[in-house]
Biopython code that builds the backbone (N, CA, C, O; Angstrom):
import numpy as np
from Bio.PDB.StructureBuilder import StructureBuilder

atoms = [
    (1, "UNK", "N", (-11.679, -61.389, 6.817)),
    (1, "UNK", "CA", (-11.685, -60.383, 7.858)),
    (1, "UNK", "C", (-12.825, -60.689, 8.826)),
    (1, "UNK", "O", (-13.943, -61.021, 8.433)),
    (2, "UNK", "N", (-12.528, -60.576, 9.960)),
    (2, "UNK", "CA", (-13.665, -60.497, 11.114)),
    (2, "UNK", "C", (-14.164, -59.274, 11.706)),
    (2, "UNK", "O", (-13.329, -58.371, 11.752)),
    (3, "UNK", "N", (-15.403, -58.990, 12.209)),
    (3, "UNK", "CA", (-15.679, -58.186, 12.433)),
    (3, "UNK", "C", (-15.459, -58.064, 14.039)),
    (3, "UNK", "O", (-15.563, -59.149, 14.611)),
    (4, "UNK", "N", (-15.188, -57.000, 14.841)),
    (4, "UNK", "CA", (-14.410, -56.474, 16.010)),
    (4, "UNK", "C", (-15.737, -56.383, 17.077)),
    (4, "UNK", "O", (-16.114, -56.894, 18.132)),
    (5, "UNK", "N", (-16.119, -55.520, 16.216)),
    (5, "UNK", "CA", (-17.705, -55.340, 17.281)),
    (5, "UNK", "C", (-18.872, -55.167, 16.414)),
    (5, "UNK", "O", (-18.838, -55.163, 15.183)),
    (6, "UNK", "N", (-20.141, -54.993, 17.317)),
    (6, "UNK", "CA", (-21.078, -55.076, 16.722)),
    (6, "UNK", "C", (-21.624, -54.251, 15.949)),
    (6, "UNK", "O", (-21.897, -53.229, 16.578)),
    (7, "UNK", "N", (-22.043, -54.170, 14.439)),
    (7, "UNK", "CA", (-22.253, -53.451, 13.274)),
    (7, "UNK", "C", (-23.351, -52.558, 13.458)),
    (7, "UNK", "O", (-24.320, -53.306, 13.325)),
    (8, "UNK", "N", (-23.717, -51.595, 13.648)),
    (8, "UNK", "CA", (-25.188, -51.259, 13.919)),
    (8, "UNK", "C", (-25.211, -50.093, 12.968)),
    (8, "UNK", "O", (-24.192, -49.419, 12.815)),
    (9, "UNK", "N", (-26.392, -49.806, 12.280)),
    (9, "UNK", "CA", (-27.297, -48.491, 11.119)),
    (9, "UNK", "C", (-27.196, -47.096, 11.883)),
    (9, "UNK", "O", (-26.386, -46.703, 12.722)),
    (10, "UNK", "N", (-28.017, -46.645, 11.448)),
    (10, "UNK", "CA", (-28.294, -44.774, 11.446)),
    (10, "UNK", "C", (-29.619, -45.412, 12.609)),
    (10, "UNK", "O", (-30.070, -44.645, 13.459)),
    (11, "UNK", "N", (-29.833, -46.018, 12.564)),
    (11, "UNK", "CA", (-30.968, -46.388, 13.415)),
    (11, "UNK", "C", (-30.790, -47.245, 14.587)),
    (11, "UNK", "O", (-31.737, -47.420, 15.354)),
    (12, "UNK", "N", (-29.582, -47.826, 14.800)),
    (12, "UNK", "CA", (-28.990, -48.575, 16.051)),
    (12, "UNK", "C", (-29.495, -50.055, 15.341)),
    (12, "UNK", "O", (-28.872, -51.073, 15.642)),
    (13, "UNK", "N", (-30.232, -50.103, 14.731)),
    (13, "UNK", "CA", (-30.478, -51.969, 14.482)),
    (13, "UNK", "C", (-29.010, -52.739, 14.163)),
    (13, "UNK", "O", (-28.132, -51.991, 13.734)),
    (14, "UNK", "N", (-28.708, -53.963, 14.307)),
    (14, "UNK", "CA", (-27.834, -54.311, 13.957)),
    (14, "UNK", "C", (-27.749, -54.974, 12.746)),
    (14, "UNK", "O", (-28.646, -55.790, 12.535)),
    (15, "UNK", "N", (-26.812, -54.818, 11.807)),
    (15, "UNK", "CA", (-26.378, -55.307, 10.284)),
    (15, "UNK", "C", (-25.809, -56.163, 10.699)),
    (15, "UNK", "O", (-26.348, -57.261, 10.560)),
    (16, "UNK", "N", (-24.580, -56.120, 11.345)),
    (16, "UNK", "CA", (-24.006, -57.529, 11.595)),
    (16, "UNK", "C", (-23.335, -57.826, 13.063)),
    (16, "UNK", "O", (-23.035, -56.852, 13.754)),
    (17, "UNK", "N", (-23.079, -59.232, 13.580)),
    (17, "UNK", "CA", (-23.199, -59.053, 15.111)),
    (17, "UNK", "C", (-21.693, -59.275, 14.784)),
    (17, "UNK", "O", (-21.141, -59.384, 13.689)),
    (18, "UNK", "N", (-21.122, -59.315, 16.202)),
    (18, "UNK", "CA", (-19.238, -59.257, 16.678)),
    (18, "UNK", "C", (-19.069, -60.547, 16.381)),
    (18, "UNK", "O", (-19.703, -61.438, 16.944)),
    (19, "UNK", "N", (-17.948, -60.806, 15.209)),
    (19, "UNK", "CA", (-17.260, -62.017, 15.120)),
    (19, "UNK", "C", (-17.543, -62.511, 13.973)),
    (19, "UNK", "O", (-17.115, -63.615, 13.639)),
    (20, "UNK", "N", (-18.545, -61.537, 12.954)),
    (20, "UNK", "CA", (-18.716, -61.967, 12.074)),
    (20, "UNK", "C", (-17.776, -61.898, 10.656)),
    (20, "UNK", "O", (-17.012, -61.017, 10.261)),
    (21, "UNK", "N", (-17.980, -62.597, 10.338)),
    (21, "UNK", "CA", (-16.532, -63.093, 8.749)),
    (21, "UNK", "C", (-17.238, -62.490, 7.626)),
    (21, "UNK", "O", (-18.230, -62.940, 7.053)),
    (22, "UNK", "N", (-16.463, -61.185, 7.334)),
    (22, "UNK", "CA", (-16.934, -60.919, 6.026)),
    (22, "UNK", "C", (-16.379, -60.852, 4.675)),
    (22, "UNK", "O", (-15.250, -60.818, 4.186)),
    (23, "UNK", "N", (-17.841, -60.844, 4.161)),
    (23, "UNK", "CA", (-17.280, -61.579, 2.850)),
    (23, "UNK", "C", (-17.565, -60.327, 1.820)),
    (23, "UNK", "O", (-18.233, -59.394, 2.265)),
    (24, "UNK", "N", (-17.060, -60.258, 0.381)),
    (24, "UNK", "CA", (-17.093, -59.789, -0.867)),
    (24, "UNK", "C", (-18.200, -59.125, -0.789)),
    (24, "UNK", "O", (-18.069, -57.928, -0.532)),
    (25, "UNK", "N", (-19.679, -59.687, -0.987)),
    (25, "UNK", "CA", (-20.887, -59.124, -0.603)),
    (25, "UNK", "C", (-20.951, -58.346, 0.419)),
    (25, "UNK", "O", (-21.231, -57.178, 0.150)),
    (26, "UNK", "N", (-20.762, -58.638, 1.660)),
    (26, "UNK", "CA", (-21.208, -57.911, 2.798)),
    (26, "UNK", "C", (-20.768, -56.173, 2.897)),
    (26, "UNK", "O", (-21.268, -55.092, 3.210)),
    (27, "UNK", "N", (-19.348, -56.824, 2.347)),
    (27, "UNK", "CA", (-18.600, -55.567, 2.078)),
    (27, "UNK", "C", (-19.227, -54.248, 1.547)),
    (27, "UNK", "O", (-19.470, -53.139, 2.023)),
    (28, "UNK", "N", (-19.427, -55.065, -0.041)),
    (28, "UNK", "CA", (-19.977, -54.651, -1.525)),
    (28, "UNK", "C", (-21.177, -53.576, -0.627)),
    (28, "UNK", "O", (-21.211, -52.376, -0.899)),
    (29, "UNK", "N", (-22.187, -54.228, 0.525)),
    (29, "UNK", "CA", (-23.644, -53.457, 0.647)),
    (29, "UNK", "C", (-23.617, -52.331, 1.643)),
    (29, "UNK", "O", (-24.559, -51.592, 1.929)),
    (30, "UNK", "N", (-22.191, -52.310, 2.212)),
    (30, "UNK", "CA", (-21.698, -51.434, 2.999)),
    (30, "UNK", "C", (-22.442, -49.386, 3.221)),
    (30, "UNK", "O", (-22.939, -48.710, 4.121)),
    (31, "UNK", "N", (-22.038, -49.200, 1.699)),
    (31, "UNK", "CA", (-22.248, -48.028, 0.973)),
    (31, "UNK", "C", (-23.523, -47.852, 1.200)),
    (31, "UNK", "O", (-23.684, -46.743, 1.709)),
    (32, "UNK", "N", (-24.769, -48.572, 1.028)),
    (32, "UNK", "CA", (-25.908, -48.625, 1.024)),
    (32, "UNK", "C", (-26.016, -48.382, 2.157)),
    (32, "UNK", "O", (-26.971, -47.616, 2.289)),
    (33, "UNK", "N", (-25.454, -48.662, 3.303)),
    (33, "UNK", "CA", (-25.979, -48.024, 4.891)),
    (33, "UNK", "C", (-25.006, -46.955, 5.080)),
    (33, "UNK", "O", (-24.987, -46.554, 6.244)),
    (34, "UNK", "N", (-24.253, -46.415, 4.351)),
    (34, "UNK", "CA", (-23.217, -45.359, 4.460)),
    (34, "UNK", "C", (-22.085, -45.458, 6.011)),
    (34, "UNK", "O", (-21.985, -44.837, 7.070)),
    (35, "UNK", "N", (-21.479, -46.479, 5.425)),
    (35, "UNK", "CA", (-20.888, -47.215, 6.631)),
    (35, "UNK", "C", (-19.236, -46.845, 5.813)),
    (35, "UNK", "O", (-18.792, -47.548, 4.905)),
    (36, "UNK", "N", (-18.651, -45.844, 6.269)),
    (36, "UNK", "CA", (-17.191, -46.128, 5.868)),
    (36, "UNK", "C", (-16.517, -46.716, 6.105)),
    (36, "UNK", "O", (-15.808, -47.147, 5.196)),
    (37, "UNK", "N", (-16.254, -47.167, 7.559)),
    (37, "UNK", "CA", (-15.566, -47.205, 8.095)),
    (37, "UNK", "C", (-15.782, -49.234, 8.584)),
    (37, "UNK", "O", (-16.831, -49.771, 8.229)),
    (38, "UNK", "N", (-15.279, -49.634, 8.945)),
    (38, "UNK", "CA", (-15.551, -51.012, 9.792)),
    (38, "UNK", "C", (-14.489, -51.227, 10.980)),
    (38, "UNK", "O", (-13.468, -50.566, 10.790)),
    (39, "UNK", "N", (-14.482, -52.017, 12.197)),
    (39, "UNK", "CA", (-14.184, -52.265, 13.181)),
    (39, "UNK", "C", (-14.139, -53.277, 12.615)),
    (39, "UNK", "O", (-15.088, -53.967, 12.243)),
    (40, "UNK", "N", (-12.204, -53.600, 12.405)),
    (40, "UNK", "CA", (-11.897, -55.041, 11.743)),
    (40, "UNK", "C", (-11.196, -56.204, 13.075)),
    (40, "UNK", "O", (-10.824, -55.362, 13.893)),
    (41, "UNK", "N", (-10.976, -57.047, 13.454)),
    (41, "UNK", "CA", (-10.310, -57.603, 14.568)),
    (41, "UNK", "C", (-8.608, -57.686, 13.937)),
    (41, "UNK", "O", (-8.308, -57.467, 12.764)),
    (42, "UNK", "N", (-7.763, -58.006, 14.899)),
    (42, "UNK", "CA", (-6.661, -57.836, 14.140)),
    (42, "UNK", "C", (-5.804, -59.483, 14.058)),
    (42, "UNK", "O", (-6.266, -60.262, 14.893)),
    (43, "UNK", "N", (-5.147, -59.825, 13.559)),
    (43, "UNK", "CA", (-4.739, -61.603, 13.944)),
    (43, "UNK", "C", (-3.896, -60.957, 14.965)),
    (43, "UNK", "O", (-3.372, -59.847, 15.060)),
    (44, "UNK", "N", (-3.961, -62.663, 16.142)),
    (44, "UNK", "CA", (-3.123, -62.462, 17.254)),
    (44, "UNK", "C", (-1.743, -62.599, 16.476)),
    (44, "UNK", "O", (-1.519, -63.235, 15.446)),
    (45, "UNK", "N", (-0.730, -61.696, 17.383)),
    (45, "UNK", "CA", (0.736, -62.363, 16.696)),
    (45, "UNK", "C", (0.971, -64.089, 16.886)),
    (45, "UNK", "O", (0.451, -64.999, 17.531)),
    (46, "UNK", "N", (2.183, -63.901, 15.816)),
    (46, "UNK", "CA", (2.461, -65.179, 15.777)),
    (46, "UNK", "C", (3.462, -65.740, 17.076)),
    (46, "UNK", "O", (4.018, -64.834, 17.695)),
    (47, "UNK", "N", (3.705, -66.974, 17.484)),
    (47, "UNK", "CA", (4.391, -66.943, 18.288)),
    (47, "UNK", "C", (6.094, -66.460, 18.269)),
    (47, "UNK", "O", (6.863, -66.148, 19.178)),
    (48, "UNK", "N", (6.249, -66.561, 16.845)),
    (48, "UNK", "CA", (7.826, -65.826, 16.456)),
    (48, "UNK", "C", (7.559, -64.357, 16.725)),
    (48, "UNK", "O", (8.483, -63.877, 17.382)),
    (49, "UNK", "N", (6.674, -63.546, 16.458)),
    (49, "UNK", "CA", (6.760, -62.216, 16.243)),
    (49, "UNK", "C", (6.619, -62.051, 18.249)),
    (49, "UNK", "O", (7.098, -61.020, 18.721)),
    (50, "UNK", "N", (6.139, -62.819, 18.989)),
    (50, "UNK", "CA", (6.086, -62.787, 20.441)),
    (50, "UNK", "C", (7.119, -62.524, 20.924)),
    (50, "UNK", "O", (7.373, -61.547, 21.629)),
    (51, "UNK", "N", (8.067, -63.669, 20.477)),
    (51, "UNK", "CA", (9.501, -64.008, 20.935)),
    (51, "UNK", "C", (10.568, -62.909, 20.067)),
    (51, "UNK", "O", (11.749, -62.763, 20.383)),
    (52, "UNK", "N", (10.024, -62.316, 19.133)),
    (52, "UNK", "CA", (11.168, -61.616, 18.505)),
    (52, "UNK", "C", (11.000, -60.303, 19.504)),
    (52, "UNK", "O", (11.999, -59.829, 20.047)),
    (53, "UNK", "N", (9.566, -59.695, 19.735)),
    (53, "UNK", "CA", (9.612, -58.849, 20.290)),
    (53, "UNK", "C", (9.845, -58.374, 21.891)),
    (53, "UNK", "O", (10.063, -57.240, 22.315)),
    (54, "UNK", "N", (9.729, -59.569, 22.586)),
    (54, "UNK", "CA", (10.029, -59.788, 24.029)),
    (54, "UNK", "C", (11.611, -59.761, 23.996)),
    (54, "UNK", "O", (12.256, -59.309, 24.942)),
    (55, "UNK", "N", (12.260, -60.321, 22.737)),
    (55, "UNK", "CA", (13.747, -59.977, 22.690)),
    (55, "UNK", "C", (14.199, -58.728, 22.470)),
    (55, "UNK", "O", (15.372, -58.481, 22.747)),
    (56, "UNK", "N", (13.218, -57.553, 21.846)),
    (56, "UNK", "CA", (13.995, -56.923, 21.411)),
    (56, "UNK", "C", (13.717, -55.784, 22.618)),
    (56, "UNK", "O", (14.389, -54.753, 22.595)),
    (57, "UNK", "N", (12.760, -55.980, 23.622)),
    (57, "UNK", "CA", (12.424, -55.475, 24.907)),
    (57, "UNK", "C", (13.843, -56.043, 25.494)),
    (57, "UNK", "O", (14.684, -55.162, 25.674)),
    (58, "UNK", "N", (14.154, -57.092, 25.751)),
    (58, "UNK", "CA", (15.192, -57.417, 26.523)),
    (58, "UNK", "C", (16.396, -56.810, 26.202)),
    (58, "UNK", "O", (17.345, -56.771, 26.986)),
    (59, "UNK", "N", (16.404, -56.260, 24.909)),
    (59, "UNK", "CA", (17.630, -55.434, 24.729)),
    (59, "UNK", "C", (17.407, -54.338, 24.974)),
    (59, "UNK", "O", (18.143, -53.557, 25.578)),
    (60, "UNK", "N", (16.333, -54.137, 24.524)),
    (60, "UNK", "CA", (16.437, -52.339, 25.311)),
    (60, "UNK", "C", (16.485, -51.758, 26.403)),
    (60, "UNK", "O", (16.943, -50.634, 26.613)),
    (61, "UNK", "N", (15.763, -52.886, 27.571)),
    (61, "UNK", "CA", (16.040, -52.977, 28.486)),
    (61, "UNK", "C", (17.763, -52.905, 29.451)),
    (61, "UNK", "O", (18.064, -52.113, 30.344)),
    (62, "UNK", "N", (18.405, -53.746, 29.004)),
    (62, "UNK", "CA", (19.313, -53.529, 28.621)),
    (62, "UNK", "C", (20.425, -52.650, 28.779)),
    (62, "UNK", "O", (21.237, -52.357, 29.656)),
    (63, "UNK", "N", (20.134, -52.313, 27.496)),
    (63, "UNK", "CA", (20.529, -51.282, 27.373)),
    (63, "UNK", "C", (20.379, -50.395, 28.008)),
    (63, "UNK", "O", (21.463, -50.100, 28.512)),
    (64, "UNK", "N", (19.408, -49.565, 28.389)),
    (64, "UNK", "CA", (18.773, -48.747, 29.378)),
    (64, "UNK", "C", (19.146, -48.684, 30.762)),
    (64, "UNK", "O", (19.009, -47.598, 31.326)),
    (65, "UNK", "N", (19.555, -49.577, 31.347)),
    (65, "UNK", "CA", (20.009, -49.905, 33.019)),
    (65, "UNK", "C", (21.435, -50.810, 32.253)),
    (65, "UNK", "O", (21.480, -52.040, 32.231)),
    (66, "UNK", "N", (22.324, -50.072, 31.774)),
    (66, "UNK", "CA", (23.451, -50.748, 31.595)),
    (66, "UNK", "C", (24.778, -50.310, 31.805)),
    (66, "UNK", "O", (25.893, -50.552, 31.344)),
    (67, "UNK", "N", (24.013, -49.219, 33.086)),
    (67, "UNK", "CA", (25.315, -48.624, 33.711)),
    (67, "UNK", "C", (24.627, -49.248, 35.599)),
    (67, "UNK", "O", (25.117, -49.107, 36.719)),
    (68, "UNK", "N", (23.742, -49.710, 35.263)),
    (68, "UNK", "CA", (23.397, -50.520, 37.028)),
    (68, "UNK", "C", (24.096, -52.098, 37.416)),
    (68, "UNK", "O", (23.881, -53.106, 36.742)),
    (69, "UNK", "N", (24.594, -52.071, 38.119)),
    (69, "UNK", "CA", (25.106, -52.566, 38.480)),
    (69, "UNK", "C", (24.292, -53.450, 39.338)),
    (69, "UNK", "O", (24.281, -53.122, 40.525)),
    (70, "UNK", "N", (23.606, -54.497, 39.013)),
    (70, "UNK", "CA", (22.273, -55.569, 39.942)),
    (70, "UNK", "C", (23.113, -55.951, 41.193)),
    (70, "UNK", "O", (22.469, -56.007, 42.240)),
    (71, "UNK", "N", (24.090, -56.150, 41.243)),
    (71, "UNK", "CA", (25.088, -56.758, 42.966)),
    (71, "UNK", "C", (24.554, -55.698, 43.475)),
    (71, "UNK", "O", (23.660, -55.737, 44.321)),
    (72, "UNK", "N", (25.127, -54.503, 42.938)),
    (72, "UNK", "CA", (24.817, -53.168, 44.043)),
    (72, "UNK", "C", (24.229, -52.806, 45.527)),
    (72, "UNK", "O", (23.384, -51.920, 45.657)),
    (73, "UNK", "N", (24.576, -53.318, 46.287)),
    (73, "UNK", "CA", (23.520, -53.218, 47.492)),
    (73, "UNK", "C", (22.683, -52.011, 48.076)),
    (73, "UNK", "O", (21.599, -51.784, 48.613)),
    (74, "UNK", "N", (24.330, -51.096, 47.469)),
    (74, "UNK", "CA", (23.121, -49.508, 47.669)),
    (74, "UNK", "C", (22.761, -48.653, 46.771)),
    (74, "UNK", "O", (22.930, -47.441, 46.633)),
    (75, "UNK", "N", (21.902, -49.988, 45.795)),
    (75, "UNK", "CA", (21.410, -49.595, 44.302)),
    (75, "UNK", "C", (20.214, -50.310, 44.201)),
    (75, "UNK", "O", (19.829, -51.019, 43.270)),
    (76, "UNK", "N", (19.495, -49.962, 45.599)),
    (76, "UNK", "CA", (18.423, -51.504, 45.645)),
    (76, "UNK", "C", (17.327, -50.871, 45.109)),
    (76, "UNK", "O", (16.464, -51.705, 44.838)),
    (77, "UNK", "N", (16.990, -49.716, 44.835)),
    (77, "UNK", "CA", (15.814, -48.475, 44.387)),
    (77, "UNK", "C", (15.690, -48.824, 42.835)),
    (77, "UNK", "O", (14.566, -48.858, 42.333)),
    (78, "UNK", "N", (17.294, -49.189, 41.747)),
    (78, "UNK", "CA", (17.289, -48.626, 40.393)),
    (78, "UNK", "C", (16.937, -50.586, 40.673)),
    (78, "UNK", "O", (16.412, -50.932, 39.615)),
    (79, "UNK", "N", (16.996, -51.374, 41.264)),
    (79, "UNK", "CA", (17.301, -52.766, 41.086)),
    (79, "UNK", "C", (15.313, -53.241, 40.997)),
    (79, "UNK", "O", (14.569, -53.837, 40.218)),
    (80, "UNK", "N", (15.213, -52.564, 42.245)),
    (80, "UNK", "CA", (13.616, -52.812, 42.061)),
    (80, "UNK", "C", (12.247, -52.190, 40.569)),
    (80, "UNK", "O", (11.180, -52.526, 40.054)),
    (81, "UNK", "N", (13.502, -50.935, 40.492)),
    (81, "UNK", "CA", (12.393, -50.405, 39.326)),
    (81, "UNK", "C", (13.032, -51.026, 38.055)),
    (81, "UNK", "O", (12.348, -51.088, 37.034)),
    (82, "UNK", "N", (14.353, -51.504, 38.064)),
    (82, "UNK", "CA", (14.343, -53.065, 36.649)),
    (82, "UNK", "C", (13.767, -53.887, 36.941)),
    (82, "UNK", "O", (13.262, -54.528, 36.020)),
    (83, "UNK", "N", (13.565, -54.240, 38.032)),
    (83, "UNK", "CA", (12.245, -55.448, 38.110)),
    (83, "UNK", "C", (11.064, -55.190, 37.414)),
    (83, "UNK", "O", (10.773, -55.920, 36.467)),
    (84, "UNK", "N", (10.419, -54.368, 37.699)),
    (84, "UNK", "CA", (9.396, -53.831, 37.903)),
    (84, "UNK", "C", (9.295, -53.805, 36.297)),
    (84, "UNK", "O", (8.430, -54.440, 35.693)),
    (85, "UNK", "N", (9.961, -53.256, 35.864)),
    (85, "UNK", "CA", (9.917, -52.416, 34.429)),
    (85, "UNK", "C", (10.294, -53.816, 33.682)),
    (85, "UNK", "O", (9.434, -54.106, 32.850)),
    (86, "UNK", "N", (11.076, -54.507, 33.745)),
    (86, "UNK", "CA", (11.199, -55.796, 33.004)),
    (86, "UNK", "C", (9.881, -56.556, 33.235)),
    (86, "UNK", "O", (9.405, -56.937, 32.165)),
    (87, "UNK", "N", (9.014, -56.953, 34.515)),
    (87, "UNK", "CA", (7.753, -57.458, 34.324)),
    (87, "UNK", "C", (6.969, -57.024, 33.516)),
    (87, "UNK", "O", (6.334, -57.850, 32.861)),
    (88, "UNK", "N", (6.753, -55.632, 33.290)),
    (88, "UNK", "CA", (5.877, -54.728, 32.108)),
    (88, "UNK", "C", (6.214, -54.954, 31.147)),
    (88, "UNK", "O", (5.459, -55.254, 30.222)),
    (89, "UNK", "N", (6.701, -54.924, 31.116)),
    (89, "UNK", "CA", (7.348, -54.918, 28.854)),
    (89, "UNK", "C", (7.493, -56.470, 28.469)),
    (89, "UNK", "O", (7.397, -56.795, 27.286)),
    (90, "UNK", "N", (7.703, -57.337, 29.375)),
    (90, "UNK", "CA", (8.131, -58.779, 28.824)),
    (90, "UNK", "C", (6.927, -59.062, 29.445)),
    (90, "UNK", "O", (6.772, -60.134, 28.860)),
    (91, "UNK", "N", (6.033, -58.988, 30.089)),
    (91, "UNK", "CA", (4.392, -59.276, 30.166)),
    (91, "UNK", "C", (4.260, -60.591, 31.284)),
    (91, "UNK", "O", (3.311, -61.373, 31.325)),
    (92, "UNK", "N", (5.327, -60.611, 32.068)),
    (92, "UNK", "CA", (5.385, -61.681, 33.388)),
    (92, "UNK", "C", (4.620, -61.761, 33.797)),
    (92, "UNK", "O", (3.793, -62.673, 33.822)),
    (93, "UNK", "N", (4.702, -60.026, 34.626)),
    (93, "UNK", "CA", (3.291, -60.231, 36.046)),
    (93, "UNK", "C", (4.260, -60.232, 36.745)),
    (93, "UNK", "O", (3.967, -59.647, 37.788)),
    (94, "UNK", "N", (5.152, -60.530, 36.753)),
    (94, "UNK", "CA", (6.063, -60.668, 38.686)),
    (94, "UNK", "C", (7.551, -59.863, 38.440)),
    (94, "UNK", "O", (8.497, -59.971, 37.659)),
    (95, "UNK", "N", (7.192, -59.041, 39.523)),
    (95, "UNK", "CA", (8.355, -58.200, 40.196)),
    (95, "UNK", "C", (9.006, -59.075, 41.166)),
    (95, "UNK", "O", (8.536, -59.983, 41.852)),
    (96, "UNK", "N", (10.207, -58.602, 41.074)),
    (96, "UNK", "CA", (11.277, -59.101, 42.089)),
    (96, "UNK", "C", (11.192, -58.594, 43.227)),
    (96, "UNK", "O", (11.988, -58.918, 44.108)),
]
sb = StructureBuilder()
sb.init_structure("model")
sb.init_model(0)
sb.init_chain("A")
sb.init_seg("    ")
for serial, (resi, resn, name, xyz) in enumerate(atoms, 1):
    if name == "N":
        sb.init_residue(resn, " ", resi, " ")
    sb.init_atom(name, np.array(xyz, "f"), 0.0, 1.0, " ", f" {name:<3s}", serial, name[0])
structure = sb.get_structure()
């Protein structure tokens, strides 16, 4: 486990700095500074769990605008906010 941010006492000193890997011990001395709690980092996803979930945005998406009709010319309002809304959730950056 890594640590998220920086560890600090009842007194602000720091126990342990951001990024630090803890171990069995560190853990174990926790109690002794009455520390319940820890700020753990989390693993980045994997690149499957990326792609599973950008798919399962694309279906809901989807689904969701699947009475719009994208030709539509005088549907250019619902066409721009699927743009829009597909850049957000699938994490592009670019609207149409």
């Amino acid at each position: 486990m890594i640590l998220s941010d920086v560890l600090l006492d009842a007194h602000g000193q720091v126990l342990l700095p951001q990024g630090a890997v803890l171990t069995e011990n560190m853990l174990a001395l926790m109690p002794r500074h009455n520390i319940d709690m820890l700020p753990i980092q989390a693993p980045p996803p994997t690149p499957e769990a990326i792609a599973a979930q950008q798919a399962a945005d694309s279906e809901r998406l989807a689904y969701l605008f699947r009475k719009h009709d994208p030709d539509d010319p005088l549907d250019a309002a619902t066409t721009l906010l699927r743009s829009y809304v597909t850049a957000y959730r699938l994490g592009t950056g670019e609207a149409a």
